[in-house]
N, C-alpha and C positions, 0 to 999 in steps of 0.2 A: 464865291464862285470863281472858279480859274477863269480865267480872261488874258485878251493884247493891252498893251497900254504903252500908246510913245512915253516916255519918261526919262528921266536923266541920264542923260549921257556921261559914260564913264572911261574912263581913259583904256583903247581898244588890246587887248593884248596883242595883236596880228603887229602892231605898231614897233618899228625898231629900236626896243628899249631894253640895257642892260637889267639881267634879273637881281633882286637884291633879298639877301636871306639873313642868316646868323654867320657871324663867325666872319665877316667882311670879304665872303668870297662874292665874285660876280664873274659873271661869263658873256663879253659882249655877243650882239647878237649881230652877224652884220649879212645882211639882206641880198645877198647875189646866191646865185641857184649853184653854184658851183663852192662855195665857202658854206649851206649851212646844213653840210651833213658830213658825216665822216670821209676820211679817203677810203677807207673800206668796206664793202659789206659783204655778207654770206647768202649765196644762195644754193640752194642743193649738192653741199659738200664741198664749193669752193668760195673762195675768198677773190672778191676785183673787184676793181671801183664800183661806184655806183651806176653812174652810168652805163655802164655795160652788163649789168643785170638787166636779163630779159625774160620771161615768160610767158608762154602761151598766151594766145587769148580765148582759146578752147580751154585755158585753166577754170575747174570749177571756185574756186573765189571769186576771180570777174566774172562767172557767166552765174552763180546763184548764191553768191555770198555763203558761200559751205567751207569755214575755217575758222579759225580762233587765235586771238593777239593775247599780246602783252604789250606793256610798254612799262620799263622798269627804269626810274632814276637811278641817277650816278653822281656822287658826289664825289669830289677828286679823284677820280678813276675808279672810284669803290662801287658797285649797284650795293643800293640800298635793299634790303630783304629783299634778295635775288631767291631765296632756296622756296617764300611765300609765294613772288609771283610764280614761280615753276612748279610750286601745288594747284595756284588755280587754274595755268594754263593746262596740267594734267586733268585738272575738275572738269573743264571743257571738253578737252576733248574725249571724255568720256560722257559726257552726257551730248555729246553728237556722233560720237560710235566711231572716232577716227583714231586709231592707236598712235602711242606717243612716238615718234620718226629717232629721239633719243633720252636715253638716263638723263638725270640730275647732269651729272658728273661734265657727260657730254655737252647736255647747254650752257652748263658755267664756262669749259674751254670756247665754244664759240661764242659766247657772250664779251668774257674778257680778250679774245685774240682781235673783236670788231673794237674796244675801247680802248685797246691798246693803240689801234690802228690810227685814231681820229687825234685831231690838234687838240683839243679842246680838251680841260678835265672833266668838266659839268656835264651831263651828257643826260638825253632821253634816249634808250635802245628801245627799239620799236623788235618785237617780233613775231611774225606770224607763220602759222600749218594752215595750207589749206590742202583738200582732197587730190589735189593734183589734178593735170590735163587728160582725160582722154580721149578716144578719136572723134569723138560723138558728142554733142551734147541732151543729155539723158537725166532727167533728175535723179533717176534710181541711182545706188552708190557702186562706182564700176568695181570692176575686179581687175585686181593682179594691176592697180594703175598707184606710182608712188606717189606720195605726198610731195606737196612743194613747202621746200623751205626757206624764211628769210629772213634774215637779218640786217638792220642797220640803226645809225645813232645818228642824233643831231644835239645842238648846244641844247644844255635843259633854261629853259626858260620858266621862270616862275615870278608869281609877282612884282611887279615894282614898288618901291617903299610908298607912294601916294596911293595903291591900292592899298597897302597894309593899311597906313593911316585912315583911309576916308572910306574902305569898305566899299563894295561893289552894289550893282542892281540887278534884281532880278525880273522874272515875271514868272506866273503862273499858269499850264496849263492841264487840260485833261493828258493821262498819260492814256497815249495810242499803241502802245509795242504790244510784242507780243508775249506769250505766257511762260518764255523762259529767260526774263532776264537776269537772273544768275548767271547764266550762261554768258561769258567775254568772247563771243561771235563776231565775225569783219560783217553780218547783216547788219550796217545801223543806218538804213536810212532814216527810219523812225526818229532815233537820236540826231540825227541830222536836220531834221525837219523841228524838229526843237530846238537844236543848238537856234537854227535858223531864225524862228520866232524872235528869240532873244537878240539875235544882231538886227533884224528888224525893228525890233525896238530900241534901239541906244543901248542892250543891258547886256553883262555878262553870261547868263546863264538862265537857263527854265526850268523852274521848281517842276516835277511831275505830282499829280494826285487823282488815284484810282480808287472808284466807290467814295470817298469824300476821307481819305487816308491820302499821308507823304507816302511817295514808294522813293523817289530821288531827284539829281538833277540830271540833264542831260548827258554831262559827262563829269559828275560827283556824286559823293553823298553827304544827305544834308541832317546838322545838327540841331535842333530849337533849345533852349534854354528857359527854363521858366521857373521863377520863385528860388535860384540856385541850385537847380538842379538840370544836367545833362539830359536829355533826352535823345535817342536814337532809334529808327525805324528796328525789328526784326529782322534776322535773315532769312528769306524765302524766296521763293521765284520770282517775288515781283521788282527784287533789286539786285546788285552786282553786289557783293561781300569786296567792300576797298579795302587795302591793302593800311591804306593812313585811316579810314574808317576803324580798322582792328588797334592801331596805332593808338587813336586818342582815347581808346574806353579800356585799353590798357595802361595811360596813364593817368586816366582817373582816377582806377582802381589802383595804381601806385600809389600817388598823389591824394587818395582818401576825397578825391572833390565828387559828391554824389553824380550818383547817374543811376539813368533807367533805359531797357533798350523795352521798348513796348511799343503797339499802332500810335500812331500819332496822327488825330483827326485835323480836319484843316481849321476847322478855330481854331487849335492851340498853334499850328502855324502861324496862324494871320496874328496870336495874339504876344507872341513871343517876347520876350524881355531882350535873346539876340535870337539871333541864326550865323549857320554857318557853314561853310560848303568845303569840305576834304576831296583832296585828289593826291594821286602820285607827284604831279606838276603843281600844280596851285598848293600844295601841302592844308595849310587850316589856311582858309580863310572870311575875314567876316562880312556877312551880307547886310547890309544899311536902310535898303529901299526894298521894298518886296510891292509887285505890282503899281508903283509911284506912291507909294505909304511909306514914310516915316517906319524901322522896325525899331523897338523897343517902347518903352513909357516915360514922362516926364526930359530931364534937362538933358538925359543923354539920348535919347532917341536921335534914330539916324546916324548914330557911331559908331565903331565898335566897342563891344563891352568890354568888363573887366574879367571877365572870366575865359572868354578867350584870348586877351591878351596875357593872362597866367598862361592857357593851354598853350599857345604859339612858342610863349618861351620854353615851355616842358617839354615842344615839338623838337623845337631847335637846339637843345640840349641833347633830345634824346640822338638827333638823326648826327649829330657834331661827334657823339662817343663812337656812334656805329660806325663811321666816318672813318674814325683813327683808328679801328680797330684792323688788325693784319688780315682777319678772317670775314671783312665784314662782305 
């Protein structure tokens, strides 16, 4: 049964600690509110610091959470599957009825003219549409009022090597959202209130499970492993379709290492050989502790396994080619 559990403490990501990946790139992280975001960002057609990005507070975003993000890595100046996340940001905002503000074409030039801007090579772009300000605040969806738009980067930060090595904690809880999460919407309190849980507890992250089924984690999705083979939730409503989620059952299926995407009930969570949590940031990584248990069986329990330390490397190989690629 999902439950809280204080439990071990794992080293906080919020902590200022250079990221460490493949390929011996690292991007310090350094902690002043003025150094950790780009010098530029985009808002409604123009380009200036951040700082001086201002919007309404009649914006329907802040006033009802009525928008849709991305946040798309950058490795040495490259976004990694930039043209992916700009289908599911289109998936969104079409399943919240807000027309897209611009082409492909168009979000790639202001994507790359914000990473061109910023120090830094590593970079997360954050971007968000929301419905825009109008005079009133009204739930119904106004007319003839433009969308607001935004863009900017900060260093990408992803694991430090002690997380790789020693694997995270999690916890589990009942998942509370609501009935479209497919949908990549700025509404996450819900996900918020999970993230939450989890830093309450000393852990990483909060496994979700609805009707006695994974649907995900607060802000990943999660892989079980059992018997040598891959397991992954379905795509449907009840979870976001990740971008590294499509990533690693892509390189299974290169890579010949079995996999199944099917429900997956919470015994076979709880009884798993590993787990493992994907995100755009975190990339793969492996979970250890699930609710202050030990994950796997016998001498390796509590570690990460071998099978995602193959996958990481298949990760890291793969994102390293797209990398150097002139197109990537």
């Amino acid at each position: 049964m999902a439950h809280r559990l204080a439990i071990t403490p794992w080293w906080p990501l919020r902590e200022c600690r250079p990221p460490v990946y493949s390929g011996g790139l690292s991007t310090p992280c350094v902690c002043g509110l003025t150094d950790v975001t780009g010098k530029t960002a985009y808002l409604n057609g123009r380009y200036l610091p951040l700082a001086e990005a201002k919007i309404s507070p009649l914006d329907r975003g802040f006033l009802f959470g009525d928008g849709a993000y991305e946040v798309v890595p950058v490795y040495s100046r490259r976004p990694f599957r930039l043209d992916e996340h700009l289908r599911r940001l289109q998936t969104t905002l079409d399943g919240i009825r807000l027309p897209n503000p611009h082409n492909a074409e168009e979000w790639k030039a202001i994507v790359l003219h914000v990473i061109a801007e910023a120090d830094f090579a590593d970079q997360s772009v954050y971007i968000e549409v929301t419905r825009g300000a109008d005079s009133k605040r009204d739930q119904a969806f106004p007319i003839g009022v433009a969308p607001t738009i935004f863009v900017f980067t900060s260093p990408l930060i992803t694991p430090t090597l002690e997380q790789r090595e020693s694997g995270i904690a999690v916890i589990s809880a009942v998942d509370i959202r609501w009935g479209r999460c497919d949908l990549k919407t700025v509404a996450l309190l819900a996900n918020v209130l999970m993230r939450q849980l989890a830093v309450d507890a000393g852990c990483a992250e909060t496994i979700m499970l609805r009707d006695g089924y994974l649907t995900e984690g607060a802000a990943s999705n999660i892989f079980v492993v059992q018997d040598g083979v891959i397991l992954a939730p379905p795509k449907d409503h009840r979870m976001l379709s990740g971008i590294t989620y499509d990533v690693v059952l892509e390189l299974a299926a290169q890579h010949g290492m079995p996999h199944q995407v099917r429900p997956i009930a919470e015994a076979e969570l709880r009884s798993a050989d590993e787990l493992w949590m994907t995100s755009s940031t975190k990339e793969v990584l492996a979970i250890t502790t699930l609710d202050g248990q030990p994950v796997g069986k016998g001498a390796g329990a509590g570690r990460p396994g071998p099978i995602l330390r193959r996958m990481y490397d298949w990760y890291c190989a793969f994102h390293d080619e797209v990398s150097r690629r002139a197109d990537a």
